[in-house]
N, C-alpha and C positions, 0 to 999 in steps of 0.2 A: 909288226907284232912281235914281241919279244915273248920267248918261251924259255927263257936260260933260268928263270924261278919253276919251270912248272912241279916238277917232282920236290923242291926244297922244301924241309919241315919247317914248321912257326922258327924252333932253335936256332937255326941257320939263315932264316931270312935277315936283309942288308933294313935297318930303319925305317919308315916311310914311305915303304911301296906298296903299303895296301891300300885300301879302298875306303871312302868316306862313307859313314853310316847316311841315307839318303843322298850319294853322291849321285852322277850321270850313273858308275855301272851300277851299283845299287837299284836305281830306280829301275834301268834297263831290263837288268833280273828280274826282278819282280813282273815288270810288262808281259814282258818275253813268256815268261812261264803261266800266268795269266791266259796268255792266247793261245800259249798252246792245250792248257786246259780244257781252253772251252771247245778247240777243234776236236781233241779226243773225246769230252763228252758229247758233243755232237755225232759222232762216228759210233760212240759205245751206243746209243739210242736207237743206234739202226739194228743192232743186233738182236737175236730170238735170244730168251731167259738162258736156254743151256749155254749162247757163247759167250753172255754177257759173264756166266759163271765160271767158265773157262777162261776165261780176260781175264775177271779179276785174283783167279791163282797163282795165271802166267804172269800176272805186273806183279805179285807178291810176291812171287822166284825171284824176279826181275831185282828188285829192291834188296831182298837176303843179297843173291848175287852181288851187287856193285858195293854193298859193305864188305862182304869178302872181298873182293877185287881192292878194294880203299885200306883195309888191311895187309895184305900181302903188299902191297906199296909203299905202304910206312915202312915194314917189314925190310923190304930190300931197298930202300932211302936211307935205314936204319932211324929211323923219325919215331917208329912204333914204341907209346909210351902206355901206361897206365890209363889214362884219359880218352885212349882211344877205345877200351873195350864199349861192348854198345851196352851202357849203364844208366846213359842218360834218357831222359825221357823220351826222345825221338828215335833213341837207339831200341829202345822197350818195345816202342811205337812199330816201329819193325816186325816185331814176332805176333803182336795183336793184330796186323795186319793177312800177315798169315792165319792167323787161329780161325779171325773173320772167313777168310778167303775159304779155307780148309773144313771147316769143320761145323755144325749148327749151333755153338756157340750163343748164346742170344747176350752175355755180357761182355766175350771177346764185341759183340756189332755195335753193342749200348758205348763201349769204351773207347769207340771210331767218332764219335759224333762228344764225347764226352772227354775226352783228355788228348786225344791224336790229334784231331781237327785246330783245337785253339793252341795245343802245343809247338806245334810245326807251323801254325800260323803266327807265332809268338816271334819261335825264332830267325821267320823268314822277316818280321819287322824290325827285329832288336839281334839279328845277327852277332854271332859272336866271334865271328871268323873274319872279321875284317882285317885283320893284320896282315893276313895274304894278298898277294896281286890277283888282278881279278883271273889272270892267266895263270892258274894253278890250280893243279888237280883237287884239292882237300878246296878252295873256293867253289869250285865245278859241284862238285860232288854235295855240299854241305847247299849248294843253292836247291842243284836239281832233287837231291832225296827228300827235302824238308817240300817240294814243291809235289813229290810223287805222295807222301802221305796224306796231303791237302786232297788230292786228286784220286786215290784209292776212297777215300772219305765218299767224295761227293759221288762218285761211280758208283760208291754201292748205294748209296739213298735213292740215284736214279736209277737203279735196278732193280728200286724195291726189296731190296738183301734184307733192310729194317728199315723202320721209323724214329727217330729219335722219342724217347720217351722219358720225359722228368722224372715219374716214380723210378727210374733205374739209378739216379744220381748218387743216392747212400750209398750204393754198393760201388760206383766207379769212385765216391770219396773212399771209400774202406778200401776199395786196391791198392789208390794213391800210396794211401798210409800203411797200409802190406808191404809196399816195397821202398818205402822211404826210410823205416825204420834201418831195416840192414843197412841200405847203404849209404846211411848216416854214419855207423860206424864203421863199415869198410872205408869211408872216404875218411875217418882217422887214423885208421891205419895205415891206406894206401897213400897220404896225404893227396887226394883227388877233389872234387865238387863234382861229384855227379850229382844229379838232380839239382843242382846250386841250391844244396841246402845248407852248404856249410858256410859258403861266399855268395855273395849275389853275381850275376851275371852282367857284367863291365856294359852301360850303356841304355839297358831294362830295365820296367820299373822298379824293377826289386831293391836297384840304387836308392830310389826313391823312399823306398819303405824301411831300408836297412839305416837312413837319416835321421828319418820320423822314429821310429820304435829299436834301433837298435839290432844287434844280432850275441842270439838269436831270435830278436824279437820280430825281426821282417816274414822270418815262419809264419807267424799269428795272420799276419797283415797277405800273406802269401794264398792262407787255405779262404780269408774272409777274399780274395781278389776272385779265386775261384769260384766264388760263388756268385757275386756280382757279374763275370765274364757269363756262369751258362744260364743265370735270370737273362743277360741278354738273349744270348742262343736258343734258348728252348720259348722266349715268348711267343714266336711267331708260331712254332707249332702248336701249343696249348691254344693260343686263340682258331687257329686252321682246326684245330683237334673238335673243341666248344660251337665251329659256325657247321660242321661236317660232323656229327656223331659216328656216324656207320665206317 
C-alpha cells in the first residue's frame, strides 16, 4: 500500500495515479459505504426518539468536524486554495445538516430530502475527485462526507425527524436560487465554480447539457434536470401519501 501521495494536493500530484470513474476502487467505495449505511441504519432503529436525536446532532458535529480537519490540512500541505471553502453544494449541505439536526427548522428537513440527498448522491456517482489516488486524504474524505450526507438524509426519514413533502419544493427551488445567485458572481471574482455554475463538472451530466444548449445555457437544462430528478424522488411518497391519508 503506498501512502507517499496521501496528504499531496491535486497541484502537486505525478499524472495518472487516480482513479477511474466506475473503476474497481470506485465501485469499492460506493459498496463499501452502502453497507456500512445500512448497518448504522440498522443500529439507529434500535434507539428511543431522544437518542435517535442525539445521533443525529453528534453525526452533524461529526461532519462540520472532518471538514475543519480536511481544511487545516490543506492548510499545512499548503494545497488550501479558494475552491476548498465549503461553497459548494455539499459543502452548504453541511450546515443544513446541522440546522436539521439543531434546530425545528421544517425547510432546513424539507432541503435533506430535496437538494442534500440527490446532491451528494450526484457527486458520489459523477465524482469529481478522481484525479487523486485512492490513498489520499481529500479521496477519503470527499468519498466518506458525500456518503455521511446520504446517511444523515436517510436517518432522519427513519427517525421520523420529517416526511418528504412535494408542496415544499418551491421554496427548496427558491433557496437553490438564493444562493446561486451570489455565488455566481463570487466565482467571477474568485475565479472558482462553486456550485458548477460557471463550468460543468468534468465527467456529469452537465457535460452533457453544456453540448446540447451551450453555457450558460446548461443552467436552463440544470434547474429543468432538477426537476425531472425529485418527480422521481417524491413519486413514491405522493402515491404512499394518496394510498395512506392519515
Amino acid at each position: 500500500m503506498d501512502f507517499s501521495l496521501f496528504f499531496t494536493p491535486a497541484s502537486r500530484l505525478p499524472s495518472g495515479c487516480g482513479i477511474t470513474m466506475y473503476g474497481p476502487e470506485h465501485l469499492i467505495w460506493l459498496a463499501s459505504m452502502l453497507a456500512v449505511g445500512i448497518l448504522i441504519s440498522f443500529y439507529f432503529r434500535t434507539l428511543s426518539q431522544e437518542s435517535q436525536r442525539k445521533f443525529l446532532q453528534v453525526f452533524s458535529l461529526v461532519i462540520i468536524a472532518q471538514e475543519i480537519v480536511k481544511d487545516i490540512l490543506f492548510i499545512a500541505a499548503g494545497g488550501f486554495q479558494l475552491d476548498n471553502l465549503p461553497l459548494h453544494l455539499c459543502g452548504i449541505s453541511i450546515f443544513i445538516c446541522a440546522a436539521a439536526a439543531f434546530t425545528e427548522n421544517k425547510l432546513a428537513r424539507q432541503l435533506l430530502y430535496a437538494v442534500v440527498f440527490p446532491g451528494a448522491a450526484s457527486a458520489l456517482l459523477f465524482p469529481n475527485w478522481l484525479q487523486y489516488p485512492v490513498l489520499n486524504f481529500s479521496s477519503i474524505n470527499s468519498f466518506t462526507i458525500h456518503s455521511y450526507l446520504i446517511l444523515f438524509t436517510v436517518l432522519s426519514i427513519l427517525g421520523n425527524r420529517f416526511r418528504p413533502d412535494f408542496r415544499a419544493l418551491p421554496k427548496c427551488f427558491a433557496f437553490l436560487g438564493a444562493i446561486a445567485v451570489p455565488i455566481f458572481f463570487l466565482n467571477k471574482v474568485w475565479n472558482t465554480n462553486f456550485l458548477f455554475i460557471n463550468t460543468p463538472s468534468e465527467g456529469s451530466p452537465l457535460v452533457f447539457l453544456e453540448h446540447l444548449l451551450g453555457n450558460p445555457g446548461y443552467l436552463l437544462g440544470l434547474a429543468v434536470m432538477f426537476w425531472l430528478v425529485w418527480g422521481i424522488l417524491y413519486l413514491p411518497w405522493i402515491i404512499a401519501k394518496q394510498k395512506n391519508p392519515a
